[in-house]
N, C-alpha and C positions, 0 to 999 in steps of 0.2 A: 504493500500500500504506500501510497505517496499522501502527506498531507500539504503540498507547496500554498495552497490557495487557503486553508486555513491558517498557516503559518504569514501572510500577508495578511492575512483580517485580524490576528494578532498582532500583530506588530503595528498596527495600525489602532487599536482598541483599545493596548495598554498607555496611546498620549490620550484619548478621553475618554477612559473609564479606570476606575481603582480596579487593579490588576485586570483590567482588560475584559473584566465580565460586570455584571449586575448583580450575582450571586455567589459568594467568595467560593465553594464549591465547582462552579462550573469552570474554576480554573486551573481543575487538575495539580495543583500543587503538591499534594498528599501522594500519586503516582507520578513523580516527577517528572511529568509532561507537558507540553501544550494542548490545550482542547483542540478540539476538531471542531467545524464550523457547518450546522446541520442547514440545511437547504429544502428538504421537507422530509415525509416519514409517508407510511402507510401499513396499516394490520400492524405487526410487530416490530416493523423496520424503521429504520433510519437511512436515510441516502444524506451523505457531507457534499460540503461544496466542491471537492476533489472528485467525487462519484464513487468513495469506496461507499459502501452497505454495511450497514451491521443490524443482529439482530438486538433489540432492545428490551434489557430487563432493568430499566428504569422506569420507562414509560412516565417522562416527568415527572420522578417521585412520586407517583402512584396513583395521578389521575386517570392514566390513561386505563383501567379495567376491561376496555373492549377493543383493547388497539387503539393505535392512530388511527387519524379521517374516518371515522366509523360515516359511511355515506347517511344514514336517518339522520345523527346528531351533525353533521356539516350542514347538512338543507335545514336542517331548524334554525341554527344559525343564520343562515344565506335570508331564510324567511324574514328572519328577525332584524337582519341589517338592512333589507329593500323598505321597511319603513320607518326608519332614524335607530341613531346609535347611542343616543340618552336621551330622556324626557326632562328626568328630576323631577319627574312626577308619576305619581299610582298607576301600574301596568297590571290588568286579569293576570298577568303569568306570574307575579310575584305569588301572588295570593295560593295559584297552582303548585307551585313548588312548595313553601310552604306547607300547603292542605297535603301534598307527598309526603314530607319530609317527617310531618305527625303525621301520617299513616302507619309510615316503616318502623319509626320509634315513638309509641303512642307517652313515654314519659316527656316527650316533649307537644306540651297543649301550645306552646306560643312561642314562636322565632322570631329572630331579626337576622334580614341578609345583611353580608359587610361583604367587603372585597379580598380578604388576603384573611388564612390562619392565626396569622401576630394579630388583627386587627380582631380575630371571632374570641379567642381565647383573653386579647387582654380586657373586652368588655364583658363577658363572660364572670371574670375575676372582679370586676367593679361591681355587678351586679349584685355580685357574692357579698361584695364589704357593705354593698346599699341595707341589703338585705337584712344583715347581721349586725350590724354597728359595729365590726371589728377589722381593725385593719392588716393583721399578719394572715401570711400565706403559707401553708407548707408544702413545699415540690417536691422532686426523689434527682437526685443527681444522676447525671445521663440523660433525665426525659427534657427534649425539648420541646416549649411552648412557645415558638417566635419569639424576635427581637426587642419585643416591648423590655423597659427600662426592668420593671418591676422582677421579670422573670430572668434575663439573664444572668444567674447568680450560681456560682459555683459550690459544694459541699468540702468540708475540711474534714476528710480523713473517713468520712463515713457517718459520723456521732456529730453531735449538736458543736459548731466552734460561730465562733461571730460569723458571721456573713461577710463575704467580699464581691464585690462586680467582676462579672465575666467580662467584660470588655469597659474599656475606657470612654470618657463620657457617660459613666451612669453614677449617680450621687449616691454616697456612702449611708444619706436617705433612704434611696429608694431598697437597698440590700438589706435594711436594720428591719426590712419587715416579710423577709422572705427568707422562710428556715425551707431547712434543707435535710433532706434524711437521703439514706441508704434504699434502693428500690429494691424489694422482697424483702425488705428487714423490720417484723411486726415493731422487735426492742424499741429500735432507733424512734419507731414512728411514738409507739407509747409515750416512749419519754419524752420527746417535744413535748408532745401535746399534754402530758403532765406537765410540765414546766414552763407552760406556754397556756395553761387554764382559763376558760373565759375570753382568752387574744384572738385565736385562731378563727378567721370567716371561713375559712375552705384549704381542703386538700386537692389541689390538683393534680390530675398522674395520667399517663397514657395508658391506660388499660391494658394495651400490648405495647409493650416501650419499642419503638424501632429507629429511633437516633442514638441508638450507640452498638448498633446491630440490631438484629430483630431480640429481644428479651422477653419473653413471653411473662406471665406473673407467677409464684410460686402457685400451690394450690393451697386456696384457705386466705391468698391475700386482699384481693378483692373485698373480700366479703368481710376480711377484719378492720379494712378501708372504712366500708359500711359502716359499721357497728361502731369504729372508733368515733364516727363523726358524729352520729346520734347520740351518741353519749358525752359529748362534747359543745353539743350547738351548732356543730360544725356545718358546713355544708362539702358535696361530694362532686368534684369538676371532673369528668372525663372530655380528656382531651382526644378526640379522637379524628382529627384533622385526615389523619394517614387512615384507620381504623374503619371511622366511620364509611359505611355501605361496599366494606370490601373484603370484612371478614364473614358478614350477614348481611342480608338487607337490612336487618334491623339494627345493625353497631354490634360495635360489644355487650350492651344489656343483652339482646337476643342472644349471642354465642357464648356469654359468662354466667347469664341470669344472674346480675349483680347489676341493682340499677342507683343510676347516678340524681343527683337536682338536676345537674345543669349540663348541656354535652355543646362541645363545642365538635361545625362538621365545615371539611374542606376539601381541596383536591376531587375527589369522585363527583361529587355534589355539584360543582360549577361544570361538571362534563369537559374540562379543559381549559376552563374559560377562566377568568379571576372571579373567582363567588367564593366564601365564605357564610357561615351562620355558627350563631347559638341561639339557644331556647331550654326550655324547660319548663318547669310548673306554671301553672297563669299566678296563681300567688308573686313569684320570685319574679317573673319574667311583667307582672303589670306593675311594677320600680322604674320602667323602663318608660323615658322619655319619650313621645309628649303623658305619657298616663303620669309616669312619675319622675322622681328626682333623680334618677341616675342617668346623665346623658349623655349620650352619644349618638352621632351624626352621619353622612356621608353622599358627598355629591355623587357620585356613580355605583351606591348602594341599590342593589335590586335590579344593576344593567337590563336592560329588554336581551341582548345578545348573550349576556352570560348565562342570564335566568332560562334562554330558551333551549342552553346545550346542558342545561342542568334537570332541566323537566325532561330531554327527550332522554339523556341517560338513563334519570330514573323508572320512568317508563318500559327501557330495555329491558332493566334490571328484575323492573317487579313480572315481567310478563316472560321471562325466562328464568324463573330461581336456579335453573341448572347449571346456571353458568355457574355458580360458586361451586360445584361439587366439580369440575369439567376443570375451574384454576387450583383449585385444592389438590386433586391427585396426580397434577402434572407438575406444582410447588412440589408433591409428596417425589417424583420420579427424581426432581431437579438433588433435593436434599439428600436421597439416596446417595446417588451418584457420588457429592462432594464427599459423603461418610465413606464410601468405596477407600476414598486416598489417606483414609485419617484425619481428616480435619472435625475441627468441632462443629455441628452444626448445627442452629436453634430454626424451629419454622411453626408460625400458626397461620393455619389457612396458605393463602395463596402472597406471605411473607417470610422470606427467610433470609439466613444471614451463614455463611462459612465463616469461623474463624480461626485465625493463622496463628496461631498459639504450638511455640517448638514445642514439643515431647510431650504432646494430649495422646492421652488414654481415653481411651471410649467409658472407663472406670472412674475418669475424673470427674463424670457429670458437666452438665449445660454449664452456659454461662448464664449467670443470675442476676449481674450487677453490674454495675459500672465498674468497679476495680478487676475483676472477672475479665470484661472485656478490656481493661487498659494492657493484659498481660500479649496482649498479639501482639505478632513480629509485622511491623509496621509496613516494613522493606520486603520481606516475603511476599506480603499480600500487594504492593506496588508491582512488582514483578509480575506476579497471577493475573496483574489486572492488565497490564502490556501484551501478555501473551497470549490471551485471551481476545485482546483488541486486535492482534494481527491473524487471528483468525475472525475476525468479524461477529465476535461478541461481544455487546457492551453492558458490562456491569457498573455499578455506582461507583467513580473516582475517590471511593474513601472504603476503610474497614469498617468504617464504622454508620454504614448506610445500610437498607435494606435492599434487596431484592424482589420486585414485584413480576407476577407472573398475568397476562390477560388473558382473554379470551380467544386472544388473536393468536396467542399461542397454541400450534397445533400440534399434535404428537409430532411429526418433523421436524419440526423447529427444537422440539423437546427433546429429539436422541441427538440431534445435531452439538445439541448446548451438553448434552452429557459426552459425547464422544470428546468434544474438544477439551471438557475436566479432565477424560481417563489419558489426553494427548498430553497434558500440560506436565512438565518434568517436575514434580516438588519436590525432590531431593537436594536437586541443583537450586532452587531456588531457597533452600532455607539453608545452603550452605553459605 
């Protein structure tokens, strides 16, 4: 493969753009590469602007469920753009979505659309504090919830330490109210919130953690989430941006039977497009500006284009359930496969994660946690990820991403992706 023509749109993107992308990930840094510069896609592929091909188990971090250009959801679009591309005002498809979106997850009686995951999740969290009069938050270190100030905040060691800013520009404010536990760690959580009595509006957590690989939840944690928060005043965020309508139609409450107040949904739900929501109780969620005092806004909340590729997805979804059995045991063929070589492997549903950790034993159990997964070999899996890309596979430029599987993947594509794991030398690569 030749990348000369993405290699010119680099070099050209890093004088105006911070590192030459929009998304510090799409800059390949982590496999010490340059990206490749995509020109369009279709069912599971990708074509760059050079014209290699590759098959894609990104599918934009996990919108894509039914493949690229799925032809129904592009003509909804097409529809939607031939009569204007904002209103700023009350569109019937909002209303439809929505009436979907409480369908599939009946714990949510009342939504609000936004445009991005940082934006669902960090009103989501305000709603929480409106709700409760309390302003600290508890995360699990590893689970990402967007760049809002609030949540960027890193965990000290596992156990409750002060709080510090994951990134610079975020006020030593915004950190002093966001604790931080250990994810699958009941202890950790106890103790905060013992220590933290009365403070605590909400625990937020990704049901299935998959920004530090895919981490599924121990058994029993979920539900001790639950229980902690009821017994606390608490309130229960599931963040399920990645999650939501791709592990069930119905989210994770449907495939954990552990249900949350408030769920925050993204990616699948806009069908590709920039849509975000949360919702939940009419209780909690009529706080919400103009009814009530918690406000939040947005000029191109509820797009007509975005709303129309996010009703025709859901549509797809709800009038074919098989498609999740169809991405589930072809995710099940994929995670085989990498277990063949010894690697460690985590998968729920049609999400998985390999990871590159020297001298795993199939004995040593999943990884669980964020320190779990700190222990990969960084540079292994950079290497896996090159030699993979030169066979015309594209996996997420990090270890610590997931893999999504769609519909558009077809058994073909599925022994193709396993033949080139069983091709790939790991010997040579973790020497």
């Amino acid at each position: 493969m030749n990348w000369n023509r993405s290699e010119e749109l680099f070099d050209k993107a890093r004088q105006l753009m911070p590192g030459g992308v929009n998304s510090p990930v799409r800059a390949f840094q982590a496999v010490g590469r340059h990206p490749f510069f995509v020109e369009r896609a279709q069912g599971p592929w990708l074509i760059d602007v050079d014209g290699n091909r590759y098959l894609d188990y990104v599918c934009s971090w996990g919108p894509g469920i039914l493949g690229h250009a799925h032809p129904r959801v592009v003509e909804a679009v097409r529809r939607a753009c031939t009569k204007g591309l904002t209103f700023g005002a009350p569109t019937a498809g909002e209303v439809e979505l929505a009436e979907r979106i409480s369908t599939c997850v009946p714990d949510v009686e009342m939504v609000r659309l936004v445009s991005s995951g940082t934006e669902a999740v960090m009103s989501a969290v305000r709603a929480a504090r409106g709700y409760t009069g309390r302003e600290k938050i508890l995360k699990f270190s590893g689970n990402y919830h967007g760049h809002s100030d609030g949540l960027l905040v890193k965990a000290g060691s596992g156990l409750m330490t002060q709080s510090v800013p994951d990134s610079a520009g975020v006020p030593e404010g915004y950190a002093s109210c966001t604790l931080t536990a250990a994810y699958n760690d009941m202890e950790c959580v106890q103790r905060l919130m013992e220590e933290n009595a009365g403070k605590v509006a909400a625990i937020v957590v990704e049901p299935v953690a998959a920004n530090m690989g895919v981490v599924p939840p121990k058994k029993g944690f979920l539900e001790f989430l639950r229980q902690i928060t009821y017994k606390h005043g608490s309130l229960l965020i599931f963040d399920e941006v990645i999650t939501g309508f791709r592990l069930a139609l119905g989210g994770a409450s449907a495939y954990t039977g552990v249900h949350a107040d408030l769920y925050t949904f993204g990616k699948i739900v806009g069908g590709g497009m920039p849509l975000a929501a949360y919702g939940g109780s009419r209780d909690i969620m009529s706080l919400v500006a103009p009814l009530g005092a918690v406000y939040q806004a947005g000029t191109l909340a509820g797009n007509p284009a975005a709303v129309a590729a996010g009703i025709e997805t859901l549509k797809i979804l709800m009038e074919d359930p098989g498609i999740y059995e169809r991405i589930d045991r072809r995710a099940g063929m994929l995670a085989e496969a990498f277990r063949s070589r010894g690697l460690a492997v985590n998968r729920t549903g049609s999400l998985l994660s390999a990871f590159f950790i020297p001298g795993y034993r199939e004995e040593d159990g999943r990884v669980e946690n964020y320190e779990d997964a700190c222990k990969c070999d960084r540079e292994a899996f950079a290497a896996y990820f090159n030699r993979m890309l030169e066979r015309g596979i594209y996996v997420a430029p990090s270890q610590f991403e997931a893999m999504f599987v769609s519909d558009a993947h077809e058994e073909e594509e599925i022994a193709m992706t396993c033949k080139a794991v069983a091709d790939v030398e790991l010997t040579e690569i973790f020497s």
